[in-house]
C-alpha positions in Angstrom: 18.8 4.9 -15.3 15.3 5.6 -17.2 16.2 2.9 -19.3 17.0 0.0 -16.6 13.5 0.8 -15.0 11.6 0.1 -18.9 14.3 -3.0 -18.8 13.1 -4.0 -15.0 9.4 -3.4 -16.1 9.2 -5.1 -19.1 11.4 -8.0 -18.1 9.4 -8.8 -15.0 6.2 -7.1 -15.0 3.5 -8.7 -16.9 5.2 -12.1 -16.1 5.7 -11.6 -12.6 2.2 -11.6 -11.6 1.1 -14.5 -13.5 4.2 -16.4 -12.1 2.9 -15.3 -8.7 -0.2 -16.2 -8.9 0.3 -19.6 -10.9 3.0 -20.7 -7.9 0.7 -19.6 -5.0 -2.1 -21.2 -6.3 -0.2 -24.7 -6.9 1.1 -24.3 -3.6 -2.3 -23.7 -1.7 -3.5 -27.1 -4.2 -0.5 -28.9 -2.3 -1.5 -28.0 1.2 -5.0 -28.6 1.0 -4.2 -32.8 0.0 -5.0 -35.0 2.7 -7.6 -32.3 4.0 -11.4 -33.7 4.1 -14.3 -32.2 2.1 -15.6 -30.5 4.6 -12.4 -28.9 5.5 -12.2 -27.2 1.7 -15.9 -26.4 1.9 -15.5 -24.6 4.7 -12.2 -23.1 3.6 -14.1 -21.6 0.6 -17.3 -20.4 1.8 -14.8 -18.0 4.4 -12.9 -17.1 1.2 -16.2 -15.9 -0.8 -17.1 -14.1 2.5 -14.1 -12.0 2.9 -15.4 -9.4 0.7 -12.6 -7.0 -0.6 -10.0 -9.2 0.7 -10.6 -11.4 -2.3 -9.1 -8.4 -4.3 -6.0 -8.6 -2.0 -2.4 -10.4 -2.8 -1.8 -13.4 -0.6 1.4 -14.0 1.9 3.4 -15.9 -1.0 2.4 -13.1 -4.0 3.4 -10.2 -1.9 6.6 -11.7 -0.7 7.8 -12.6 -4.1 6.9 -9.7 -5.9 8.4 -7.6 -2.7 11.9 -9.1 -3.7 11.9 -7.7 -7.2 11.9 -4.1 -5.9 15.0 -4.7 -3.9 18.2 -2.9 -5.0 19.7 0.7 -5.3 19.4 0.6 -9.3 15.5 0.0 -8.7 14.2 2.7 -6.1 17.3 4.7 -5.6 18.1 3.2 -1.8 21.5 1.0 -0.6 20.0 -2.0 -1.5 18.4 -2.9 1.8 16.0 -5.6 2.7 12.2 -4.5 2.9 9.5 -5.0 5.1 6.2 -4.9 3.4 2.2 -4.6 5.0 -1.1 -5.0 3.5 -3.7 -3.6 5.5 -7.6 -3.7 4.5 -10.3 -0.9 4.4 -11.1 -1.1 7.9 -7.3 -1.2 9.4 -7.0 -4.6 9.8 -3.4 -6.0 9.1 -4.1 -8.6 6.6 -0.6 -9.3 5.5 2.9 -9.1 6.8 5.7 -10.2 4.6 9.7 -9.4 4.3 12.2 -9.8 0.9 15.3 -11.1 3.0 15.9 -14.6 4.0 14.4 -13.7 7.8 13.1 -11.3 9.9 16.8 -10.1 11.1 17.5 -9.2 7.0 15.5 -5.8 7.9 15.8 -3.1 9.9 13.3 -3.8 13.4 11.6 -0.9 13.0 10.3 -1.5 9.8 8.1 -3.2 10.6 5.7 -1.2 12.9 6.6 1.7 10.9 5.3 0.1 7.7 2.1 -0.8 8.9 1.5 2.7 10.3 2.4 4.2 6.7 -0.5 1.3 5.2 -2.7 2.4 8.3 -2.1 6.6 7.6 -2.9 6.1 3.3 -5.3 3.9 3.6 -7.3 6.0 6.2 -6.6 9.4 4.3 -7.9 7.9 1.3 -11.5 7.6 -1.2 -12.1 7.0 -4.6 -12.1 10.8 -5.5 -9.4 11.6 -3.0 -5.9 10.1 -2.4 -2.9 11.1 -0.4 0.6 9.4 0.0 2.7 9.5 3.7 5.4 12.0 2.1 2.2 14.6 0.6 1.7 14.7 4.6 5.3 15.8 5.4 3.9 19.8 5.6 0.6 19.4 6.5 1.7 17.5 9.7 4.1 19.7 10.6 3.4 22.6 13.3 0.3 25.1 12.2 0.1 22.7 9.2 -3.9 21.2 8.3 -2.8 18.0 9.7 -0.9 18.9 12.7 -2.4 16.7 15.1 -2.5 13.4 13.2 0.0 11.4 14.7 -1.5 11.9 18.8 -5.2 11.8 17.1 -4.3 8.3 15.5 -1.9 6.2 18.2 -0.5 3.1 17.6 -1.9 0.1 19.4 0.4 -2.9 21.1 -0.5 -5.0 18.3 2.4 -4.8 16.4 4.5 -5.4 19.7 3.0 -8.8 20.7 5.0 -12.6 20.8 6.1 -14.5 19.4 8.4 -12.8 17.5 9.6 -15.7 15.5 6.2 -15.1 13.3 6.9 -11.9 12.2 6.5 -11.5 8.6 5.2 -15.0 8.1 1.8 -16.1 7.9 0.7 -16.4 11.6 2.1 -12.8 11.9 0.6 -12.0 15.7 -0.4 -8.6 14.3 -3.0 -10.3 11.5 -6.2 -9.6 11.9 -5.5 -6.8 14.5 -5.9 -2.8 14.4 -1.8 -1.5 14.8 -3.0 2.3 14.3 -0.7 4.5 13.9 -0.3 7.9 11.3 3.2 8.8 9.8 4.6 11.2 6.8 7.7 9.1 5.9 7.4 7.7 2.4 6.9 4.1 1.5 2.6 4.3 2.3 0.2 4.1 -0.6 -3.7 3.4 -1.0 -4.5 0.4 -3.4 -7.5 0.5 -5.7 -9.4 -2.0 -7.3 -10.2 -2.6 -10.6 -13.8 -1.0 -9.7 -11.7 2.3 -8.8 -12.2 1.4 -5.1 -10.0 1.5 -2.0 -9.7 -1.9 -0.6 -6.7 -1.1 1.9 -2.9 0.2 1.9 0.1 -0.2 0.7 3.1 0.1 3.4 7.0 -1.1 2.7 10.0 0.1 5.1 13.5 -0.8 5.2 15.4 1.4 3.1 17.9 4.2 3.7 15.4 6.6 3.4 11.7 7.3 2.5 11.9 8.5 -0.6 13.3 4.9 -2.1 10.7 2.9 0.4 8.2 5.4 -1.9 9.6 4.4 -5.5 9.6 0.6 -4.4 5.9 0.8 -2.9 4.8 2.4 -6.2 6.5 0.2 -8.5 4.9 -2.7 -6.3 1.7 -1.3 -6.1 1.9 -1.2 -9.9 2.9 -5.0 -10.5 0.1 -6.1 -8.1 -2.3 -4.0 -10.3 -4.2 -2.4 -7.7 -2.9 1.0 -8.8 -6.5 1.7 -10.7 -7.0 5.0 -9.1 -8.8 7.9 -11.2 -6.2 10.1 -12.3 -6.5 14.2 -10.9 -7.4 12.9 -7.3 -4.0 13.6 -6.1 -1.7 16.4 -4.7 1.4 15.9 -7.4 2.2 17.7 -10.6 0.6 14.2 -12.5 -2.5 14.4 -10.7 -1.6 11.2 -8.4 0.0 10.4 -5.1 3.7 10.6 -6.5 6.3 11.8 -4.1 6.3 15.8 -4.3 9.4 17.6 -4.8 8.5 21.1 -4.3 10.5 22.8 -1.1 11.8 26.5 -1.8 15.1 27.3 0.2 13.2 27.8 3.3 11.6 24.5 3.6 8.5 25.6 2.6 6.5 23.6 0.0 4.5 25.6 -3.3 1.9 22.8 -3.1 2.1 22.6 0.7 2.4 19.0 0.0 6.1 18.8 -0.6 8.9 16.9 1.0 12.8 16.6 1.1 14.5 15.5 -1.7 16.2 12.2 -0.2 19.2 11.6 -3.1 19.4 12.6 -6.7 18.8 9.3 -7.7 15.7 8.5 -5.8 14.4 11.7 -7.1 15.2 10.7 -10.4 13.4 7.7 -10.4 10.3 8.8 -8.7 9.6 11.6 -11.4 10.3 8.8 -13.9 7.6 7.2 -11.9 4.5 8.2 -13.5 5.8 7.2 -16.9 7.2 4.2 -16.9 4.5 2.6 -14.5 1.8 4.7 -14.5 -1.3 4.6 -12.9 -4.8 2.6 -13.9 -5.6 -0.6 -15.6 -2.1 -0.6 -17.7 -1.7 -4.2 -17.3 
C-alpha cells in the first residue's frame, strides 16, 4: 500500500500542479477574448487587491487536483465522490468544487459539512498553532476544553440558499458568504502559505468515513503546496495536524486529542502520511 502512495505521489505530484495551473490559466486567456480593455484592467486591479486570496487555488485547480484523491487505494474510503471547500482567513467561502461529473455524484450533506470542517481549522488555527477537525473529537466532547464549540459557532443559511443547480460551480450561492459552522469529523485542514501564514481552510467530505475525507484533504493540501506549516505546532506524534490514533479501551485519548480508528486501511495510510507527503516547502 506504502508503495502505491510513493507511485501516486511521484506519478502525479510535481506534474499535477503545473498541469493545473498551465490549463486554468489558458482557459481564463480564452474567456477574457472579445472582453474590452477596460474590462481586463479592471479584472486585474480586483485580482491584486484580493490580498491572500492571490495565494489561493482557483475553481478549475481545485476541481482537478480534487479528482486525483478519489479512490479506496488513495485515502482508504469506498471510492466515493468528494465535495471539496476553500474558505479564506476571515470565513468567507471562496471556493466550492466537486470530483464527480455533478452535484448528485456526492453525498448532500457534504457539502455544508465540508465547509464547516474549512470554517472549524481555519478558525482554530495560527502560524504557531494548528489543529485538524478529528484532534477536536475529545476536546468537544462533554467536560472536554472544547465542549461548547459547535452552539458557540452556528451555521448560518448560507449554505442552504438557491439555486441549487450552482452548487459546486463557480457562481456557488454560498461564495463570498460566512456558512459558520464548527465540527470534529475529519476531512478539515488549515492551509499555509509559503510565508508560513494561514490564508484559510481546507475542507473535503464525501467519503465513508472521516478518517479517508482526512488522508485525501492532506494529500490535497500537499499537491496545492500550501502545506508550509512550521513543524512542532501540532497535537500528533509528528508534530503536525495528522489524524491521532490514540484511544485506550475506554475511549479515552493519551493525547486528549485522539479519535476512532475508522478502517485499518485508512489508518494505515494516514500514519504513512507524514512520510510520503510531508509537510513544508517539499515541492
Amino acid at each position: 500500500m506504502f508503495k502505491h502512495l510513493n507511485n501516486v505521489r511521484h506519478n502525479h505530484k510535481k506534474q499535477t500542479l503545473m498541469k493545473l495551473k498551465e490549463l486554468d490559466m489558458f482557459q481564463k486567456t480564452l474567456a477574457k477574448v472579445g472582453k474590452s480593455l477596460l474590462a481586463v484592467a479592471v479584472a486585474s486591479t480586483v485580482a491584486t487587491a484580493a490580498d491572500a486570496r492571490n495565494d489561493l487555488p482557483s475553481h478549475g485547480e481545485l476541481r482537478r487536483a480534487l479528482q486525483t484523491v478519489v479512490g479506496a487505494e488513495v485515502n482508504g474510503g469506498a471510492g466515493l465522490e468528494f465535495w471539496a471547500v476553500i474558505v479564506d482567513r476571515d470565513n468567507v467561502v471562496r471556493t466550492v468544487v466537486f470530483s464527480g461529473d455533478d452535484r448528485s455524484s456526492q453525498l448532500p450533506i457534504g457539502r455544508v459539512v465540508t465547509t464547516a470542517k474549512a470554517t472549524t481549522v481555519n478558525a482554530l488555527s495560527l502560524e504557531n498553532f494548528v489543529v485538524s477537525n478529528p484532534q477536536l473529537s475529545q476536546p468537544t466532547l462533554r467536560n472536554g476544553l472544547f465542549q461548547n464549540l459547535p452552539d458557540a459557532f452556528p451555521v448560518s443559511d448560507a449554505g442552504f440558499r438557491g439555486p441549487a443547480r450552482l452548487f459546486g460551480t463557480r457562481k456557488d450561492p454560498m461564495i463570498g458568504r460566512i456558512q459558520g459552522g464548527a465540527t470534529a469529523l475529519g476531512g478539515g485542514l488549515a492551509l499555509f502559505n509559503d510565508d508560513g501564514e494561514v490564508i484559510g481552510g481546507l475542507g473535503i467530505g464525501g467519503e465513508v468515513h472521516p478518517c479517508a475525507d482526512h488522508n485525501a484533504a492532506w494529500i490535497l493540501r500537499d499537491m496545492l503546496g500550501l502545506d508550509n506549516l512550521p513543524p512542532g505546532i501540532g497535537f500528533s506524534e509528528t508534530g503536525d495536524d495528522n489524524i491521532v490514533h490514540d484511544l485506550d479501551e475506554n475511549g479515552v485519548s493519551a493525547s486528549g486529542f485522539g479519535t476512532v480508528e475508522c478502517s485499518p486501511e485508512a489508518t494505515a495510510i494516514s500514519a504513512a502520511l507524514p512520510t510520503i507527503y510531508p509537510i513544508g516547502p517539499n515541492y
